[in-house]
N, C-alpha and C positions, 0 to 999 in steps of 0.2 A: 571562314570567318575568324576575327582577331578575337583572342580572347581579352577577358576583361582585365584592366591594369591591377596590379600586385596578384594577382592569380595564375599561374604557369596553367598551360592543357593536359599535363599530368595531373597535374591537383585537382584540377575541372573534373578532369574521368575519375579519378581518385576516390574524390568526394563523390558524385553518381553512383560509382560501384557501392561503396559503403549503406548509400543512402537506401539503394535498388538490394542489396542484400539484408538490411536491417527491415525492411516490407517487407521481402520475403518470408525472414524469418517470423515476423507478428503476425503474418498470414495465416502461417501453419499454427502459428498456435493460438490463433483466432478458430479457427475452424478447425483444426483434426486436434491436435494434442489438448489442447483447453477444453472440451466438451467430453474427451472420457475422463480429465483430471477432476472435472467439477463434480462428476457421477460418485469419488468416492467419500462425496461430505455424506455423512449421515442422519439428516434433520429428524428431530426426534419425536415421534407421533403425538398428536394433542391429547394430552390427557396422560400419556406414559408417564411411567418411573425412570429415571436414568439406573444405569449400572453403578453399580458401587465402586465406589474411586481408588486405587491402587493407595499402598500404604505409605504413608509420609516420614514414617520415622530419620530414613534415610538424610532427608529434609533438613531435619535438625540435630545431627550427630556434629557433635564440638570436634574441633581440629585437635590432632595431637601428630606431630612428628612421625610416629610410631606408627600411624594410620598409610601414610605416603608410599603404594609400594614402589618399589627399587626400579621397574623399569616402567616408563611415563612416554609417550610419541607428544601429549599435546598437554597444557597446564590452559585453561580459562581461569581470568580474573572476573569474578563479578560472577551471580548465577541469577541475572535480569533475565527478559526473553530473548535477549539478545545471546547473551551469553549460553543459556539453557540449549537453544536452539542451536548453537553450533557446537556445543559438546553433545549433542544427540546425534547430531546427521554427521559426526567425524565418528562417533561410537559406531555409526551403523554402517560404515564403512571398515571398520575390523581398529579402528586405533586404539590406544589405555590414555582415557583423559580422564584427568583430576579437574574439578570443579571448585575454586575457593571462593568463602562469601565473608565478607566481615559481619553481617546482621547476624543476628542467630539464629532468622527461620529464610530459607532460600527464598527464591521467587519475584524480588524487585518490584516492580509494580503491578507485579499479579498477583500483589498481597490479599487478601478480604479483611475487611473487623467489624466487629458485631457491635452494634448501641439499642441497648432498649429493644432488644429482640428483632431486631434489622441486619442483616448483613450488608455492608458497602462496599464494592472493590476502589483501589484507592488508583488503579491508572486504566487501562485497558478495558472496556463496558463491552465492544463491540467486535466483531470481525467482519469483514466482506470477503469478498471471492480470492483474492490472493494469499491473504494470511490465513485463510479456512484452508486452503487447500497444501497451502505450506505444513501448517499445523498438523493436519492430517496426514503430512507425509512425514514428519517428524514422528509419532505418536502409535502408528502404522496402524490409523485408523481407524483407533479405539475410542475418540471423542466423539462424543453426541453431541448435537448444535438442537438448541431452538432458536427458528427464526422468528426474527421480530416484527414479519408479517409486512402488509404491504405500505405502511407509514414506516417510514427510517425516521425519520427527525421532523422537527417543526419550527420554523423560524419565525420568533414573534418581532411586530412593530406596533407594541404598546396591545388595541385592542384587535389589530389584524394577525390572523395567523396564517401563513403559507406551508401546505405541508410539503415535506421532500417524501414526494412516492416512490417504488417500485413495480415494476422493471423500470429504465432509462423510458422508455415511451410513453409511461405513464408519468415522468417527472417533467419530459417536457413540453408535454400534454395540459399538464396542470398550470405550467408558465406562461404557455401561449393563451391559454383562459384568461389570465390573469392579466398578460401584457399582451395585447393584442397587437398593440403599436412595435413588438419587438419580436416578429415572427423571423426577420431577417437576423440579426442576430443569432436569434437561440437558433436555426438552422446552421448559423458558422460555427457556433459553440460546440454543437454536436460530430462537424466534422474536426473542430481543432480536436475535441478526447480524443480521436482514432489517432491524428497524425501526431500527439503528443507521443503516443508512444514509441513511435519510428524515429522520431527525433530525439528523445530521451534514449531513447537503445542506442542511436548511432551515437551521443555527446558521453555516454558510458562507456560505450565498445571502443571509444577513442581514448580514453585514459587511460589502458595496458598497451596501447603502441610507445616505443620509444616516441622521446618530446620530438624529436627533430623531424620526424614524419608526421607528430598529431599535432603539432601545432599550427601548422597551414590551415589542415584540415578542420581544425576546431573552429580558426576566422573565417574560414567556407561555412560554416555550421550558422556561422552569427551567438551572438550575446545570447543570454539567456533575459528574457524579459520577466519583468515580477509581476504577480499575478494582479496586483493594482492599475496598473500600466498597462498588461493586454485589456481587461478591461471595460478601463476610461475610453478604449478605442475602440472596442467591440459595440456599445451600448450607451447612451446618454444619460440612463436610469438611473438611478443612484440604487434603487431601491432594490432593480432586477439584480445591481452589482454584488449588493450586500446577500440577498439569496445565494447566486454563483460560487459564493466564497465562505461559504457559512460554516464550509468544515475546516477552516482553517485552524480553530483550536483540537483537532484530531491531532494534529501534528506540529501546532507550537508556534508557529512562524506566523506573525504577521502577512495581511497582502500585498504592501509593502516592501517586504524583504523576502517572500517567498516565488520562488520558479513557478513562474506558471504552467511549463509542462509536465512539474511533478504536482502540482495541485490537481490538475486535470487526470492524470494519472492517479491519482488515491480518490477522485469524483466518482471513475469509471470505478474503483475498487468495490463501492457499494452501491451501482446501479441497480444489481441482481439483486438487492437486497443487503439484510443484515444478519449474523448469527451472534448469540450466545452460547459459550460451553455449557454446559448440564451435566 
């Protein structure tokens, strides 16, 4: 069979192999490595006290030259979670990293502050299955999570409320109640989460190859659609659409301008639910 115009049968196999090794890979960590990494969150019994929290001081020690020792492998700007997090997991790898903050208390948006005897966090409320379990391998384990039980969120339309359950079966459970007329759909919806992630691993795993072999492969891959756009096309609803997409302010991006394989991708992130540190 001829293959199809601007695609050579290298690139055809090419893209296959990648496509066939990136399911592979989500395979395994669907079923064997993902279910004992999940085992070592530690949900914190109803009614417990958490452990007392390691000392902050370190936190808030002011910069002086004089502090800097002489031999450094890695220097982080910024001590956000971002930043925190890979001066931890390069520490636990044997490196000497310096950590620098302009604020004067470390932490970025895993700030808290107190009004009227409330404390508020001021970025991060919640975690799911991926950053729980990252965090915990950051931490080595010493975080206690409560979960927030089997209501995650709730999305209001004035006096209707739709709640977002847990597990994923009970969320889509809840939708088909709701939209009876969009059982087809929410059954596509649930297979695009899986395959977003095969596809998102493969359109990743393609940006460390040299351009001139991932470029082909990246037009085999196709565009990336935004999450407004799949959609419009998945569902007629307006209403089911605005559910679908509810967690968009988790991470910033309008539906508009955000990837719909990574939106699907941080959906699937709190199917299982939600945790809070303690």
């Amino acid at each position: 069979p001829r293959a199809r115009a601007g695609r050579s049968p290298f690139t055809s196999m090419l893209t296959a192999f990648v496509l066939l090794l990136s399911a592979a890979v989500l395979l395994y960590l669907l079923f064997l490595a993902w279910p004992r990494c999940s085992l070592r969150c530690h949900a914190l019994a109803p009614g417990a006290r958490a452990a007392p929290l390691a000392g902050t001081a370190c936190l808030k020690e002011g910069f002086a030259s004089r502090k800097v020792p002489e031999q450094l492998d890695t220097i982080v700007i910024g001590s956000g979670a971002a930043g925190l997090t890979a001066a931890a997991l390069l520490a636990k790898r044997g490196q000497r990293v310096l950590v620098l903050e302009q604020h004067d208390v470390a932490g970025g948006c895993t700030h808290t502050f107190e009004e009227r005897g409330f404390e508020f966090d001021v970025g991060l409320h919640y975690v799911g299955d991926i950053l729980g379990v990252l965090l915990n391998a950051v931490t080595s384990g010493v975080i206690e999570w409560a979960p927030t039980g089997r209501l995650v969120d709730e999305v209001y339309f004035g006096d209707d409320v739709v709640p977002i359950l847990s597990p994923k079966a009970a969320f889509l459970a809840e939708l088909r109640r709701r939209f009876p007329s969009e059982g087809a759909a929410l059954h596509s919806y649930s297979w695009r989460v899986l395959l977003a992630h095969v596809w998102l691993g493969a359109h990743l795993g393609l940006k460390v190859l040299p351009a001139a072999l991932a470029a082909p492969l990246l037009r085999a891959l196709g565009g990336m659609q935004t999450t407004q756009t799949a959609l419009e096309r998945l569902t007629g609803s307006p209403k089911l659409r605005h559910v679908l997409s509810y967690i968009w302010g988790t991470y910033g991006v309008p539906p508009s301008r955000s990837p719909f394989a990574f939106h699907l991708v941080l959906q699937n992130h709190y199917f299982n639910g939600a945790y809070y540190p303690v």
